[in-house]
N, C-alpha and C positions, 0 to 999 in steps of 0.2 A: 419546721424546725427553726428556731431561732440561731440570728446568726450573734446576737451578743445577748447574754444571760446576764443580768445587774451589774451592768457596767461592765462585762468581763467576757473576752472570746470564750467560746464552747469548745474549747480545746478537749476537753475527754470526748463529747458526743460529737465531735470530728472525727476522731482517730476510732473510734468503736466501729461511724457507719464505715470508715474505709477499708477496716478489718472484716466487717461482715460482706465487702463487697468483695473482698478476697476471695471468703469461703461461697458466696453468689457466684462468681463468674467459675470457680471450681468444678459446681455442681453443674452451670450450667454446660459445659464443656463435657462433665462428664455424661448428660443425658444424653450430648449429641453424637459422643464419642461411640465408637464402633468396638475398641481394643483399647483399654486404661492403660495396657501392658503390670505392668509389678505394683501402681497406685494403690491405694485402699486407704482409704478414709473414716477418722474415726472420730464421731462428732458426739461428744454431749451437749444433753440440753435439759432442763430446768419442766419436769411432766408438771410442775405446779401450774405453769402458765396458762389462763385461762384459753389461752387461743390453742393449744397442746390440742393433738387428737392423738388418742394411742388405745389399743384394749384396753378394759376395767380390771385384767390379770395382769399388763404389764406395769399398770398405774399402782395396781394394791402391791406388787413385787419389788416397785422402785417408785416409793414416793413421792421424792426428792427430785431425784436425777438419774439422767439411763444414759448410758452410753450404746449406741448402736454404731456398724461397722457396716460401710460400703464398700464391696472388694468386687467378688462376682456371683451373688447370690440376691440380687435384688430385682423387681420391677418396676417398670411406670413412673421413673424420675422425673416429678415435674418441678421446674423450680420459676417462681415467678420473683417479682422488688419485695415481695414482703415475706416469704418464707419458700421451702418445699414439703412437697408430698415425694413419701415411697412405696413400694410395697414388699414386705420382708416376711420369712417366714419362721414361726418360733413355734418349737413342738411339731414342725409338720404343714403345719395352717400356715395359711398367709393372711397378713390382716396388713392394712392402710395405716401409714403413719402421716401427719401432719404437723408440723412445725413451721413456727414462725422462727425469722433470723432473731430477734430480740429474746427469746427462750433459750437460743444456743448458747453453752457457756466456753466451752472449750472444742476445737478442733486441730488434727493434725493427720498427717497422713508419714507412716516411721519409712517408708520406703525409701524416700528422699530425707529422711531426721527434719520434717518439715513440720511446727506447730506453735496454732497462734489461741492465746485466752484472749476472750472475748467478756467484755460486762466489766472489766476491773478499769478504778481508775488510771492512768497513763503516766502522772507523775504528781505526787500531792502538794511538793512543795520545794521550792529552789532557796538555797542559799546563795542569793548571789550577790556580789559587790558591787556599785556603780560607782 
């Protein structure tokens, strides 16, 4: 990652990765967590993304964008610096999901009224006096 973009700090690609290290060290906490207690996590993400792994029924149902829920229904949480994998079950079946952090769009968990967008720019433009 470049630390200056044509002349100018990368202020949004700052503030995105430090937002997606939010919901990273979340996940990671929560794989290793034993008892979430009341958390539950609710992350969209962006199935276009070529790195996306999801069923070809969850991809034709939500083309776009899916939101899935993390409470206490899930397996096999692995989250690594560039995305995680779960394993969730819809209809019964369990199928593997894979997501990269850069496909996630929005996260939040209402337990704690805690939620952060991810992917939008940070602030377009300042009116300011010198």
């Amino acid at each position: 990652m470049s630390e200056i973009n044509d002349g100018q700090f990368d202020f949004d690609n700052w503030v995105q990765d430090a937002v997606r290290g939010v919901l990273r060290r979340t996940l990671e906490t929560l794989a290793t967590s034993k008892e979430p207690g009341e958390h539950h996590f609710y992350i969209n993400f962006r199935t276009t993304d070529p790195n996306v792994s999801v069923p070809g029924f969850l991809r034709a149902q939500y083309p776009e964008e899916i939101t899935i829920v993390l409470q206490h229904q899930f397996e096999g949480l692995y989250v690594d610096d560039s995305g995680f994998e779960v394993t969730l079950s819809f209809s019964g079946q369990r199928h593997r999901l894979v997501v990269p952090f850069a496909a996630v769009t929005s996260f939040a968990d209402p337990s704690v009224n805690f939620g952060l967008q991810i992917g939008h720019q940070t602030i377009n433009a300042l009116d300011v006096e010198t």
